[in-house]
Structures are given as C-alpha cells and as structure tokens.
N, C-alpha and C positions, 0 to 999 in steps of 0.2 A: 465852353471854356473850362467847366469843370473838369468834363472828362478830359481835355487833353492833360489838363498839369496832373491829375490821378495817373495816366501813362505815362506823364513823362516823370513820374516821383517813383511808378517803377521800373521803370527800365532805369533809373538814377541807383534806387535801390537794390539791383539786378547786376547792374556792375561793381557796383561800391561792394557788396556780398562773396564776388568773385577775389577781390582783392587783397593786402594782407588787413589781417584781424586788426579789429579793433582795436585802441588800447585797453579796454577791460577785457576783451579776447586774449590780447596777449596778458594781460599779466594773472589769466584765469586760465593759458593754454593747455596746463599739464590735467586742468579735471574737466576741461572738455575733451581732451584726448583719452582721458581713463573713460569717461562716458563714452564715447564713438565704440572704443575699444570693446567694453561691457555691453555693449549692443550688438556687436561684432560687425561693425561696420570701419572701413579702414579708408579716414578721409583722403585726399587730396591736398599734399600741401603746396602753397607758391612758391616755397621756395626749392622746389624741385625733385620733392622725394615723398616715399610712400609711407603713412604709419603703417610698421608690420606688427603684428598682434605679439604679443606678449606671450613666449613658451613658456610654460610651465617644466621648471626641471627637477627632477626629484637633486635631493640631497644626497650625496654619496660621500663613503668616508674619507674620499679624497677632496673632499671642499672641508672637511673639517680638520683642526689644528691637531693632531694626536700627543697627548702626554706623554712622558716615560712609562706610566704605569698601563697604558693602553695598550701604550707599545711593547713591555715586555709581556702582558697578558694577551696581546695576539703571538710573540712566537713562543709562548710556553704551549699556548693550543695547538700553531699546527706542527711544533719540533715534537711535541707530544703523537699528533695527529699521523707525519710522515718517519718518527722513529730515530729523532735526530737529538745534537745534545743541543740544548737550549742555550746553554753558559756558551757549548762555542759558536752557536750561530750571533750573540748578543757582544760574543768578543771580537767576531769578524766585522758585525753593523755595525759598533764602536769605531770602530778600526777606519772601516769606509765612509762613514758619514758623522759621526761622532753624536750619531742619533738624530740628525736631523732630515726631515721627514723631505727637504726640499730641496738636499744641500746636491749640489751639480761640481762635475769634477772631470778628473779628463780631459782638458779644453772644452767643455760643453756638452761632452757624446756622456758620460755616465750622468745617473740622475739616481736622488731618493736616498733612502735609509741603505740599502745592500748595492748603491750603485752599478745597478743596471745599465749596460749598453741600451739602445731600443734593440736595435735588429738581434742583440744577445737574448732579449726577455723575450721579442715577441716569436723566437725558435724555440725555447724554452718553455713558452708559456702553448705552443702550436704541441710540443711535444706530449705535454700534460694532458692536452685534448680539452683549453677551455680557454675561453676569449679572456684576456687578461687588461688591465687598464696598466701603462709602465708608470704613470705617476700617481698610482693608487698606494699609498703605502702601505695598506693589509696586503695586496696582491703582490709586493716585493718580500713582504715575509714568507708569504703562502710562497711561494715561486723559487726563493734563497732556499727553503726549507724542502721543497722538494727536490731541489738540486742536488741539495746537499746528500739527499734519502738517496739518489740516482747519480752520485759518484760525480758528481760535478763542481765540486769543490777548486778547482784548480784555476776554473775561470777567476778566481778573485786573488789578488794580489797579499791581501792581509791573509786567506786563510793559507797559504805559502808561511808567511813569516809569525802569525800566532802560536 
C-alpha cells in the first residue's frame, strides 16, 4: 500500500510540476528565470512561449542623450576632419532640427540633428564607403560634414536660405 500512494504522490507530483508555477513560483518568477537564463538553459513556459536568453548589446552613441556640447564637439571634429565651416554646418543643424538629436520632420521621412532622409543618408553614407547607422547622431554629423566637403549642400533646404 505504501508503494502504491509513493507512485501515486508522484505521478501527482509529476503533473502539478508541469502546471503553472506555484504561487511562490510566481511571485519569485523573474529570479528563476534570471537562474535558468545564467545556466543557459531556456525553460518552457504554459503559457505558450519561449524564454529567449538575454542579448547583450553594446552601448552606442545613439542610445545615449547627446548635449550641446557633445554635439558641437563632434562637428568641430569632423567639419575639422572633412574641411568644412563648422559655424555653417551648426547654422544648417540649427536650422533642421534645432539641435535635437531625435527631432523627425518631413511628414516622418527626415530624422536627427541634419535631418536626413533614410534612402538620402544610406546613398550618402554607401558613397563614403562605410556602413552608417541614420539615427546615430555622430553618424549624421560625420555624413552632413562630408556632404558638405563633396558638394552636397543643396540637399538641405536651410543651407539654400542660411
């Protein structure tokens, strides 16, 4: 008689396991998932989905908030760097974005500090010969600046009227 109720407390225990979590399961779920995770093991969950492990992404200076002072200390470097004037690349960003690093325009097609089209930056950016990110905002300095160095000035509507 023992052994039967010992099988049947697990096969009880065997489906109650398959089940959703406990209540101490659940309200412990996010550091048993960070365990499974750190084990690199990717449970099964009932309610229909997979935990995917956690990417690691590096930081880039497009997840970071840029100052003024970042920002005029990136295009003093590369209006320096492609031979450009600084004052009027910072008079045109002024112009197109009023410095702000997120600011969208156009009905939605321009984007960033020198209001870049996409398809405009990423011909631009293909011309330069280097993979460019369009919501990077050093990559829209770097990219207005070498425009500017390669006669391309005209794309932008402010430097027309500065």
């Amino acid at each position: 008689m023992n052994t039967i109720l010992t099988i049947a407390l697990g096969i009880i225990s065997a489906v109650t396991a398959t089940e959703m979590p406990y209540s101490y399961q659940r309200e412990n779920k996010s550091t048993l998932m960070e365990a499974a995770l750190a084990a690199e093991i990717v449970p099964f969950q009932e309610e229909g989905y997979m935990l995917e492990p956690k990417e690691e992404k590096e930081e880039t200076i497009s997840d970071k908030i840029l100052g003024e002072k970042e920002i005029q200390n990136l295009i003093l470097h590369y209006s320096a760097q492609y031979a450009v004037s600084a004052e009027e690349m910072t008079r045109v960003m002024m112009c197109e974005s009023s410095g702000k690093a997120d600011a969208i325009g156009d009905n939605g097609l321009a984007f960033g500090l020198f209001q870049f089209h996409e398809n405009t930056f990423n011909l631009f950016s293909k011309e330069l010969g280097e993979k460019l990110d369009w919501k990077n905002p050093e990559h829209q300095i770097k990219l207005a600046s070498w425009s500017f160095a390669n006669g391309k000035q005209r794309h932008w509507t402010c430097w027309k009227i500065i």
